[in-house]
C-alpha positions in Angstrom: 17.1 5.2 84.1 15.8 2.1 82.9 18.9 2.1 80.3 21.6 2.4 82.7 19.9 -0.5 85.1 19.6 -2.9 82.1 23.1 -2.5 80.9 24.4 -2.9 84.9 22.2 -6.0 85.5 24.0 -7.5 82.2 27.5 -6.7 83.5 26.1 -8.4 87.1 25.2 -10.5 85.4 28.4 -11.8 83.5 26.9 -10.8 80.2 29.6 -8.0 79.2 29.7 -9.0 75.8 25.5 -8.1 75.8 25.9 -5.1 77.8 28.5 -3.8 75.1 26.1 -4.6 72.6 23.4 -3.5 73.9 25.5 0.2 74.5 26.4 0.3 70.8 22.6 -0.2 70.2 21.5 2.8 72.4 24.0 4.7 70.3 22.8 3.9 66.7 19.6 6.2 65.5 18.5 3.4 63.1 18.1 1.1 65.6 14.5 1.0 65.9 14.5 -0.5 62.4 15.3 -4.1 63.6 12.9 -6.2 65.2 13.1 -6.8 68.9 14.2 -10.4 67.8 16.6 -8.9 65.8 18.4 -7.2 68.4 18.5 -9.7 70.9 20.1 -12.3 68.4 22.9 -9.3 67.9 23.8 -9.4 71.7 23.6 -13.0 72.0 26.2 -13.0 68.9 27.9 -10.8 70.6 28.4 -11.9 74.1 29.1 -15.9 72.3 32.2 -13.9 70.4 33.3 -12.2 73.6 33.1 -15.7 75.4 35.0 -17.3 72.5 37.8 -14.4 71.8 38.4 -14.9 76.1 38.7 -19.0 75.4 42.0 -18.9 72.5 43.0 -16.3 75.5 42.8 -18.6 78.0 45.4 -20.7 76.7 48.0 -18.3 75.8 47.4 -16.8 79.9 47.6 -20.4 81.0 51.2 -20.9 79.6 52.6 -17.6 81.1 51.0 -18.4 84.6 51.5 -21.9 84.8 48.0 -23.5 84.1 48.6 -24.7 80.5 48.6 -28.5 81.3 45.6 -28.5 84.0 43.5 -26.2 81.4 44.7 -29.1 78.3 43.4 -32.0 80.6 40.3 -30.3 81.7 40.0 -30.3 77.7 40.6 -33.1 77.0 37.9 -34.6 79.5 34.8 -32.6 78.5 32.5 -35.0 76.5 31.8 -32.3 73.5 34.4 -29.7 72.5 32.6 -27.1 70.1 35.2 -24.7 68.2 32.9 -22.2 66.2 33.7 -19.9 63.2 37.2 -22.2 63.2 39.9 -20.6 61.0 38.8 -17.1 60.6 42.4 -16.2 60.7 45.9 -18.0 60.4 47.0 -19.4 63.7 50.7 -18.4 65.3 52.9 -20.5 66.2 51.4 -20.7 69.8 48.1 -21.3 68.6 49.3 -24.2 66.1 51.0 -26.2 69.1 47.6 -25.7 71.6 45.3 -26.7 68.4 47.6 -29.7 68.4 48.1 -30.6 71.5 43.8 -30.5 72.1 42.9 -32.3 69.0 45.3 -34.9 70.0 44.9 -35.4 74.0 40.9 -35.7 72.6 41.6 -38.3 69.5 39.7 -41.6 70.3 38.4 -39.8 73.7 35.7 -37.7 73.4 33.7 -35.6 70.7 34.9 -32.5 68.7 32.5 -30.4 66.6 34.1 -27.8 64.5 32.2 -25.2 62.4 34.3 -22.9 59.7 33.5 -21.1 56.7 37.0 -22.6 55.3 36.6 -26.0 53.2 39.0 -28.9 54.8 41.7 -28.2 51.4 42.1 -25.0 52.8 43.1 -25.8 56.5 46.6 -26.3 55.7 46.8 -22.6 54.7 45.4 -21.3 58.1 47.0 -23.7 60.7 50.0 -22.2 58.4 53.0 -25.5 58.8 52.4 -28.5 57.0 53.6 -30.7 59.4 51.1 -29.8 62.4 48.3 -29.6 60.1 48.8 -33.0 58.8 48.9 -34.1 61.9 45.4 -32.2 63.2 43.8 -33.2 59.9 44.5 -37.1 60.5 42.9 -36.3 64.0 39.6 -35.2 62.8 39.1 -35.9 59.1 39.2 -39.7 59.1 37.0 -40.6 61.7 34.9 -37.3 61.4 31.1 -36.9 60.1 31.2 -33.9 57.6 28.1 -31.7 56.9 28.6 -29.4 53.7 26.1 -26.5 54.2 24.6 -24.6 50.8 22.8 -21.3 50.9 23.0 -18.2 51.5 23.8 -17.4 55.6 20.6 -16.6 58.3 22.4 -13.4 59.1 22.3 -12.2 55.0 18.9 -14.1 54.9 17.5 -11.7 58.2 19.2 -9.0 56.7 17.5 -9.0 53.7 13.9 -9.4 55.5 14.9 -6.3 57.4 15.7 -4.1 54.6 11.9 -6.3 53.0 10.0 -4.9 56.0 11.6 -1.5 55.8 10.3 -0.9 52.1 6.5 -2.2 53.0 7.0 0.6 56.0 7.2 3.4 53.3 
């Protein structure tokens, strides 16, 4: 009882992308191995990705109902734009002209804070025409602050403490 309640307070919530996580928890038998911690920071991960996947969305839905240019100026007004886990794929055509179009309404305007597991040499190959992603890259790149990270990620590193604490169990 307590299950079902949690999982409908999530969706009431707004938190779909936690209640679907925390389904597929109920459903695996070595769940009990990870740390209450653990399991929360998959949700969270979880609903941000949902949130994120329903953002790129957005704009494609604006354009076939008419709210493309209201939802580009609403971007290009918020102080901080974040794009997280950037380039995980190549971009369509679509996608190329909207990455564009933001990066370029924004230029000189406000900040943008991008986060990818693909070095800046490598851009060109998932934005996918040379053309747009010259342009984008003299957007960002000359006037941007760039952090290199080094080590190994906090998901391999919690992994590995999981599989640590599992051994000393035995």
């Amino acid at each position: 009882m307590l299950i079902n309640h949690t999982h409908e307070r999530l969706v009431a919530l707004g938190l779909a992308g936690m209640a679907k996580a925390f389904d597929d928890q109920q459903r695996q038998p070595d769940v009990t191995a990870l740390t209450f911690e653990q399991r929360l920071g998959l949700m969270i991960d979880r609903e941000a990705t949902e949130r994120d996947n329903k953002r790129f969305e957005a704009l494609a839905l604006a354009r076939g109902d008419g709210r493309y240019a209201r939802l580009l100026k609403m971007l290009s007004r918020v102080d901080l734009l974040i794009l997280d886990d950037w380039g995980l794929a190549p971009l369509t055509g679509d996608q190329r002209r909207d990455l564009l179009e933001v990066v370029d309404d924004r230029h000189q305007r406000g900040s943008t804070i991008i986060t990818s597991q693909v070095p800046i040499e490598h851009w060109h190959e998932v934005i996918a025409d040379p053309t747009i992603a010259d342009a984008v890259l003299d957007r960002l790149v000359h006037n941007a602050h760039r952090l290199t990270l080094k080590g190994d990620s906090m998901r391999k590193i919690a992994a590995q403490r999981t599989n640590l604490d599992a051994v000393k169990k035995t």
